[in-house]
C-alpha positions in Angstrom: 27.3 6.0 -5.7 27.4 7.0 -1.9 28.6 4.5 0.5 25.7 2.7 2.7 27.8 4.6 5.8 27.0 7.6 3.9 23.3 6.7 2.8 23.1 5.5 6.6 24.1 8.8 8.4 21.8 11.1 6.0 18.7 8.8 6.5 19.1 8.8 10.1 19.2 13.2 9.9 16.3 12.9 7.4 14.6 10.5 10.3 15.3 13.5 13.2 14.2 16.6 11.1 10.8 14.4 10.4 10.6 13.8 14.3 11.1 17.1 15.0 8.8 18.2 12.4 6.2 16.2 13.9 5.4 14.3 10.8 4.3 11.2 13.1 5.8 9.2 10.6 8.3 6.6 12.0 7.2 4.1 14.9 10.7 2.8 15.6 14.5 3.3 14.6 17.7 3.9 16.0 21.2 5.2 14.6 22.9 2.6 16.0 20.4 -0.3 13.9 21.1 2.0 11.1 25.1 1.7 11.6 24.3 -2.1 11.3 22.2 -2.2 8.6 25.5 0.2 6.6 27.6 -2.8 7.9 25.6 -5.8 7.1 25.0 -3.4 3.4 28.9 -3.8 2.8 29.3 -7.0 4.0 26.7 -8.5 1.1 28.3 -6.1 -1.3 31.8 -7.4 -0.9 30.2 -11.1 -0.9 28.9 -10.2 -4.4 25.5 -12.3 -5.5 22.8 -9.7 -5.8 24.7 -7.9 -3.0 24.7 -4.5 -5.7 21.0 -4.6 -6.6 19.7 -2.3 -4.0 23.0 -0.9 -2.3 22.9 2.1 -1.5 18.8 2.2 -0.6 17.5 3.1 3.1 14.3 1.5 2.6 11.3 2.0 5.3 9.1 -1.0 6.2 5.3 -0.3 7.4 5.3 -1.4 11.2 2.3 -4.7 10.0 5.8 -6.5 8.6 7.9 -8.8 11.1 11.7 -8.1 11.8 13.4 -9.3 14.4 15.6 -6.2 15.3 12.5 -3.9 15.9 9.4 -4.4 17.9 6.1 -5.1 15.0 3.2 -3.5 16.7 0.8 -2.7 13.7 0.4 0.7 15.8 -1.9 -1.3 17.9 -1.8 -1.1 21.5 -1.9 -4.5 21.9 1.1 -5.5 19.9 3.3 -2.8 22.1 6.7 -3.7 22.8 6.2 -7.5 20.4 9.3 -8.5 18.7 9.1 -10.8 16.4 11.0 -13.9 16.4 11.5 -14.1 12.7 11.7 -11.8 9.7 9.1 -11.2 7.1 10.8 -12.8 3.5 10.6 -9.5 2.1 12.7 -8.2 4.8 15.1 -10.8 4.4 14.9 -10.4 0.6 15.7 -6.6 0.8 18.8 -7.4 3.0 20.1 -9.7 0.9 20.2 -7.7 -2.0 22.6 -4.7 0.2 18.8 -2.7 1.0 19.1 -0.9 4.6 16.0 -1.2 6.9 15.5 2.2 7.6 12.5 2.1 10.2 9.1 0.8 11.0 6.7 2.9 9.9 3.3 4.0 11.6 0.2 3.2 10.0 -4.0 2.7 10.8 -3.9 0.4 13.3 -3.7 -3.3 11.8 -3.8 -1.5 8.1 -7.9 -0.4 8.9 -8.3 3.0 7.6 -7.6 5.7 4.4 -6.0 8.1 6.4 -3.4 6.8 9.0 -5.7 8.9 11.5 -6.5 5.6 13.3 -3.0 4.6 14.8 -2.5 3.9 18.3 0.6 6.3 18.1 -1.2 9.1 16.6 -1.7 10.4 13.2 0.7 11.1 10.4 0.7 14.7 9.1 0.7 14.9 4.8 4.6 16.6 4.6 3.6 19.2 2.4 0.2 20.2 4.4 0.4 19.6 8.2 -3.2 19.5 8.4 -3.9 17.1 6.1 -3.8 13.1 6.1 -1.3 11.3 3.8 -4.0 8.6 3.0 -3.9 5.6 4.4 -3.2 3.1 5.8 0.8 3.1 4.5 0.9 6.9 5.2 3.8 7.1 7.4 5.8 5.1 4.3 4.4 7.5 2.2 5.4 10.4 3.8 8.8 9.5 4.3 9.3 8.7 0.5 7.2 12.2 0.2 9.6 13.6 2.6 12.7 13.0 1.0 14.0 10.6 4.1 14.2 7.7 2.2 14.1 6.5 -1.4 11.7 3.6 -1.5 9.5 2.0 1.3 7.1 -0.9 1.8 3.5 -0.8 2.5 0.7 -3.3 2.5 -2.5 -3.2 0.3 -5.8 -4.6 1.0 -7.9 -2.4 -0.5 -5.8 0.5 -1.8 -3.6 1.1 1.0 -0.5 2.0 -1.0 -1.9 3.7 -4.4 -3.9 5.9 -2.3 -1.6 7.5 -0.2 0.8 7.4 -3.0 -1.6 10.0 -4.3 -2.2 12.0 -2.0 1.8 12.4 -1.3 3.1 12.3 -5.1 4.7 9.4 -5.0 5.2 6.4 -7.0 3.0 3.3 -5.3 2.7 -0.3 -6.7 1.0 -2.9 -6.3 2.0 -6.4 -7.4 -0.2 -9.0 -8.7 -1.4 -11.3 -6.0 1.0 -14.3 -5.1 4.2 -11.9 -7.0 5.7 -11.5 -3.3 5.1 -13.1 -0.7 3.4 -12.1 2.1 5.0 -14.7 5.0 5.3 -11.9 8.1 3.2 -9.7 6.9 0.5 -9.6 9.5 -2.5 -10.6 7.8 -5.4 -7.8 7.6 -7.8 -9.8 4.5 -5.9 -12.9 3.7 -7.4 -13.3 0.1 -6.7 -9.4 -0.6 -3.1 -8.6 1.5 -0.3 -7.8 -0.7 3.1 -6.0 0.0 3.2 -3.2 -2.0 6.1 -0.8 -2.5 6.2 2.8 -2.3 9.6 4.7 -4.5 10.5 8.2 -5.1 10.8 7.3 -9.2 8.8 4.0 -10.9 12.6 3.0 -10.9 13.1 2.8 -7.2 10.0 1.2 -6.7 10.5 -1.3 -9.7 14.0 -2.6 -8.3 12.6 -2.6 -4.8 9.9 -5.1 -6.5 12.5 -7.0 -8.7 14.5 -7.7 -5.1 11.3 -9.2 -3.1 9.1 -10.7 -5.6 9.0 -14.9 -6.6 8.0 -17.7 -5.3 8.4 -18.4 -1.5 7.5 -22.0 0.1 6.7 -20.3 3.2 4.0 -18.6 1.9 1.0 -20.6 0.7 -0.8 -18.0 -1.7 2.6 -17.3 -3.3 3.0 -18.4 -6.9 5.4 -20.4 -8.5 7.4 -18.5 -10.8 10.6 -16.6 -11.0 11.6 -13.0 -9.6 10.2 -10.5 -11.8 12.8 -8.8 -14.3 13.7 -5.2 -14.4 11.1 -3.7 -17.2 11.7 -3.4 -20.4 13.0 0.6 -21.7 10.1 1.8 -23.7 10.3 4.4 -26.8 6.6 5.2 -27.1 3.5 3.0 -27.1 2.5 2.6 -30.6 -0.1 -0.4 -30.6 -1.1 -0.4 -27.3 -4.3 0.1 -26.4 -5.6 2.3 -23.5 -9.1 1.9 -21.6 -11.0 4.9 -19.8 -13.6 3.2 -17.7 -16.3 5.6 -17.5 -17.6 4.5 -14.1 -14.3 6.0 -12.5 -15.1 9.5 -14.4 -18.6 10.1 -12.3 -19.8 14.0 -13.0 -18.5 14.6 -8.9 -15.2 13.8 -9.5 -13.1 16.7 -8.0 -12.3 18.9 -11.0 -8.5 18.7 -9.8 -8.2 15.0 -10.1 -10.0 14.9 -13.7 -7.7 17.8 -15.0 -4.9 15.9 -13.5 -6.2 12.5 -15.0 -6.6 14.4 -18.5 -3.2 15.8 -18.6 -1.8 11.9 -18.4 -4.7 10.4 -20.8 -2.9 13.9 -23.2 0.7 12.6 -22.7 -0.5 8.9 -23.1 -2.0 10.1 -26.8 1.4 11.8 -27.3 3.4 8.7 -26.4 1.2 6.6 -29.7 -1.4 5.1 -27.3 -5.0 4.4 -28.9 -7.4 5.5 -26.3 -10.9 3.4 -25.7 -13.9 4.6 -23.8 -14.9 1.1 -22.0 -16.8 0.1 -19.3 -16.7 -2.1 -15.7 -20.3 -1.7 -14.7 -20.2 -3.5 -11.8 -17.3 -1.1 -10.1 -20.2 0.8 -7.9 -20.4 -2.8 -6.1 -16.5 -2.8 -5.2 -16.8 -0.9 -2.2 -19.4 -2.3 -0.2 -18.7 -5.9 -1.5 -15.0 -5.0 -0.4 -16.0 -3.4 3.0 -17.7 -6.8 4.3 -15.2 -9.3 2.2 -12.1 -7.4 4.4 -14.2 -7.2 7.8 -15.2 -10.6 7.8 -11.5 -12.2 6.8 -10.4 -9.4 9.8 -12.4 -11.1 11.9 -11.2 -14.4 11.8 -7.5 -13.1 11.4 -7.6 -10.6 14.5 -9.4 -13.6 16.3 -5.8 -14.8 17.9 -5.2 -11.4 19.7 -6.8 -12.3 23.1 -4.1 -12.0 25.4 -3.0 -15.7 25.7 -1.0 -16.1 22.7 1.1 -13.3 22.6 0.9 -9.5 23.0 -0.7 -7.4 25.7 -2.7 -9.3 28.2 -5.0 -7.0 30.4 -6.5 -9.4 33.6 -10.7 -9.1 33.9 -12.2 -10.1 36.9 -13.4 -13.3 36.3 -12.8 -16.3 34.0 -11.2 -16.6 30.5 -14.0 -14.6 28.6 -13.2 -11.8 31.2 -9.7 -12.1 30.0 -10.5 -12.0 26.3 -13.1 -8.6 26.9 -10.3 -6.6 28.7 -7.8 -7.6 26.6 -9.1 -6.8 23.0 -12.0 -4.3 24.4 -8.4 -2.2 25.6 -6.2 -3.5 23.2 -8.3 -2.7 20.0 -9.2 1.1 18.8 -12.2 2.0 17.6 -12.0 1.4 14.0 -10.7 -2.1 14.6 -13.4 -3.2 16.9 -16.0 -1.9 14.2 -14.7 -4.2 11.8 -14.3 -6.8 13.4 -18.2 -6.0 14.5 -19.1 -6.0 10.7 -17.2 -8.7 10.2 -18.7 -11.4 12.7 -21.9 -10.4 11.3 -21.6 -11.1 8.3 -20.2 -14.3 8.8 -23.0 -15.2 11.6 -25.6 -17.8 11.1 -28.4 -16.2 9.4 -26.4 -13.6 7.7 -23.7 -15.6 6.0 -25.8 -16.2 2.4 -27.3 -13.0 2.9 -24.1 -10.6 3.5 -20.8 -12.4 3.0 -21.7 -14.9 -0.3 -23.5 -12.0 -2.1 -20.3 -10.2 -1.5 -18.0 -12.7 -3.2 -20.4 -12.9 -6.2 -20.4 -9.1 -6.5 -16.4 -9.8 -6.2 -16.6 -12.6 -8.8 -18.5 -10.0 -11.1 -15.9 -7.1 -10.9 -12.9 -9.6 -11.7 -15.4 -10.3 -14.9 -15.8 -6.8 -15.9 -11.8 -6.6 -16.0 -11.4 -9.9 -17.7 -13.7 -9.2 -20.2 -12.7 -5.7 -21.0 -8.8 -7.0 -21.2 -9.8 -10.0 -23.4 -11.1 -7.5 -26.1 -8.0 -6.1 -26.8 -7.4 -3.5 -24.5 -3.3 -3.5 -23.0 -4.5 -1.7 -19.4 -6.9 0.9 -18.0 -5.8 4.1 -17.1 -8.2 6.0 -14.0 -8.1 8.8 -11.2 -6.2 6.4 -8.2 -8.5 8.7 -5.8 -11.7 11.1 -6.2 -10.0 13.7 -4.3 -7.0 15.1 -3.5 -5.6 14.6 0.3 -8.3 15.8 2.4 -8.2 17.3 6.1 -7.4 15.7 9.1 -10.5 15.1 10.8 -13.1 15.6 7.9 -13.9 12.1 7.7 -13.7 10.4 10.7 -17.1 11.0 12.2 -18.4 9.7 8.8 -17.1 5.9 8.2 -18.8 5.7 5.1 -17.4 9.0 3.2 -14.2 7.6 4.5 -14.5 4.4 2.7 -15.5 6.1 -0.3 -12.3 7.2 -0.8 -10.9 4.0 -1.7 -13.2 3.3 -4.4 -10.7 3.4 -7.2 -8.2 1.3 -5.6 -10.0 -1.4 -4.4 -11.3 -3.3 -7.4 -7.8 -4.1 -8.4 -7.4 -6.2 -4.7 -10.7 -7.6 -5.3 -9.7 -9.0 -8.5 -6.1 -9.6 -7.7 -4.6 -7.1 -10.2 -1.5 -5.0 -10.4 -1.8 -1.6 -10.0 0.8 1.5 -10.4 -0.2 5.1 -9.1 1.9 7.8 -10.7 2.1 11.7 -10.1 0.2 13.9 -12.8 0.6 17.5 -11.6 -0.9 18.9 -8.6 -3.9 20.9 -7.8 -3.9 24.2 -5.5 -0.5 22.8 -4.6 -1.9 18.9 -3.8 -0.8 16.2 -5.7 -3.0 14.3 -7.9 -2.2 10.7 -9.1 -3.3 8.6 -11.6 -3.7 4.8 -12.2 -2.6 2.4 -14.6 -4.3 -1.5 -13.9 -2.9 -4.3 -16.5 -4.1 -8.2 -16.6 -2.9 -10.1 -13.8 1.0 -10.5 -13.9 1.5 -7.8 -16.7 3.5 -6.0 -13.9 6.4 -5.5 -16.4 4.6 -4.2 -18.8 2.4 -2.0 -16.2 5.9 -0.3 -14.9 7.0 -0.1 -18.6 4.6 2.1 -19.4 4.5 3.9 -16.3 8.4 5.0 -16.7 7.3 6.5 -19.8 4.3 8.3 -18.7 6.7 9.6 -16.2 9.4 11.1 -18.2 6.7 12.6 -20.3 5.2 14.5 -17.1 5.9 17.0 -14.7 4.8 15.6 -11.9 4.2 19.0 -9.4 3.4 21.0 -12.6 -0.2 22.7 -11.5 -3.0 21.0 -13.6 -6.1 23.4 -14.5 
């Protein structure tokens, strides 16, 4: 095992070539923070406890969660320069089991977007294609997994954000039930959908990175009272378990990469002793628009305390305090964010509420259903595409809101209903990666990364699919 020291000085190299690559990736770090974080590393492991769990990891941290030794600006312009004055408890929960924070991580500005195009500090570049987007919004911790600069990272999902661009880089991307880690300093996005999620180089890395933050946290209201989840079980095959294909994520469009990609797993799976089961979640063509006012309107209330009193950038208006408020967050805010928070407030307004934002949670009430239902007759988990397309060009969705929300419509369902989630690589198409999803019943995580260490050792994951 190399020495943090060691682990330190080559994540800070791997950190410069990215710079000087231009992947865009990292919004703040320092070789000096990383000399402490090697020191404070030791310090833990010589203290013993859980000090060995995660020594030896540099682990990035997506610039939405608080620490106090680097500014948190959710690659907004009006969170430049804020430090917080506490750390998230996954930050403090990495640390304490010998993890290094590596960096802050860019992102879409306040986690709004599937393509880490819409960041303050400009756009991440995909590492293995320049000019196209790692997904979104986590893609500068997905890159830098991709990228080799670090082993694991942590993102936040509230409607995909981490499976997606997990994807579209070839990496390994989980997402926990809801309430498994706590989300105290993570800054909230869609309070009954956020989740920190956890990008790793191997289902491994990604599995001890969850192990280390997840249980119960007092701090954190939505967090649920049970233990830290275990290390997963070591699988031989999967004789008796039960697989489910929902037809609805198999539409006749689907990119011909992605279903190859998808096929090759679903193969491997039947290898491994899985029975597979054609089922079906007819309600999933609702996800996406019942997600896209459920997030907006939660945004809206959330985003509500950026107004240049509190905290954060304050730009003077001429006038009185609503003159403050416009200058401030019409400045402060990019485009994709004000349009949100737009929808949002609609939806929420008087008049609009029944017809807009309550038809949304009954169309959300519905999709948890369809999983429910499908999970109570016997099937184990669900195995889909994570995204209909591998990583698309920079620029090819941005004048088009709508085809850019689209391409979460895999990965949102599972935040909707609160589900875990794993996206795994299955081979690559025209040299892209394609992933794959595997969705269990809620707090099966265990048993979700048990079977995706499997599916992993039984594929190559940049083999080219056909």
């Amino acid at each position: 095992m190399s020495s943090a020291r060691e682990v330190a000085a080559a994540t800070a190299e791997a950190l410069e070539r990215t710079t000087a690559a231009g992947l865009n990736a990292t919004l703040h770090w320092s070789r000096e923070l990383l000399d402490r974080e090697a020191q404070h590393a030791d310090q833990v492991r010589r203290d013993g406890g859980t000090g060995s769990t995660l020594y030896g990891y540099a682990v990035a941290v997506k610039d939405n969660i608080v620490t106090t030794e680097q500014p948190t600006t959710c690659a907004s312009r009006i969170l430049e320069g804020y430090v917080s004055p506490y750390n998230a408890t996954v930050v403090d929960r990495l640390r304490a089991a010998g993890a290094m924070i590596a960096c802050k991580t860019n992102l879409d500005e306040f986690a709004m977007g599937s393509s880490t195009e819409h960041s303050a500090f400009g756009r991440v570049k995909h590492p293995l294609d320049p000019a196209r987007v790692p997904g979104g919004s986590s893609g500068g911790s997905a890159a830098l997994v991709a990228a080799g600069a670090v082993r694991a990272a942590l993102g936040s999902e509230t409607g995909g954000s981490v499976r997606q661009p997990a994807s579209f880089c070839g990496i390994v991307g989980v997402k926990p039930s809801y309430g498994r880690v706590s989300r105290y300093g993570l800054v909230a996005f869609g309070s009954s959908l956020d989740a920190v999620a956890i990008f790793g180089a191997t289902v491994d890395d990604a599995a001890r990175v969850l192990n280390a933050i997840s249980g119960h946290d007092p701090l954190d209201s939505t967090s649920v009272a049970a233990p830290p989840m275990g290390r997963p079980d070591s699988w031989d095959d999967l004789s008796g378990i039960r697989v489910g294909l929902p037809r609805e994520y198999f539409p006749a469009d689907l990119d011909p990469g992605v279903r190859a990609g998808v096929e090759r797993g679903v193969a491997a799976l039947r290898d491994l002793g899985a029975e597979i089961v054609e089922v079906s979640l007819p309600h999933t063509k609702y996800a996406v628009p019942a997600y896209y006012i459920v997030a907006p309107a939660e945004a809206s209330s959330n985003l509500a305390r950026y107004d240049g009193v509190r905290y954060g950038v304050r730009r003077d208006g001429d006038g009185d305090v609503r003159a403050l408020y416009q200058a401030t967050r019409g400045r402060g805010f990019g485009a994709e964010v004000r349009r949100r928070i737009l929808v949002g407030t609609y939806a929420l307004s008087a008049g609009y509420y029944d017809a807009y934002y309550l038809k949304a949670q009954q169309a959300r009430a519905l999709i948890a259903e369809d999983f429910r239902r499908v999970f109570d007759a016997g099937i184990d988990l669900l195995f889909t595409p994570t995204t209909p397309t591998p990583a698309f060009r920079a620029g090819e969705k941005t004048d088009d809101p709508v085809q850019m929300y689209l391409a979460d419509i895999f990965v949102c369902p599972a935040n909707l209903a609160g589900l875990p989630a794993v996206s795994i690589p299955v081979g690559r198409s025209e040299g892209l990666p394609i992933g794959a999803q595997i969705i269990t019943p809620y707090f099966r995580d265990s048993r979700m990364l048990s079977v995706a260490t499997l599916l992993e050792r039984a594929l190559e994951p940049t083999e080219e699919v056909r």
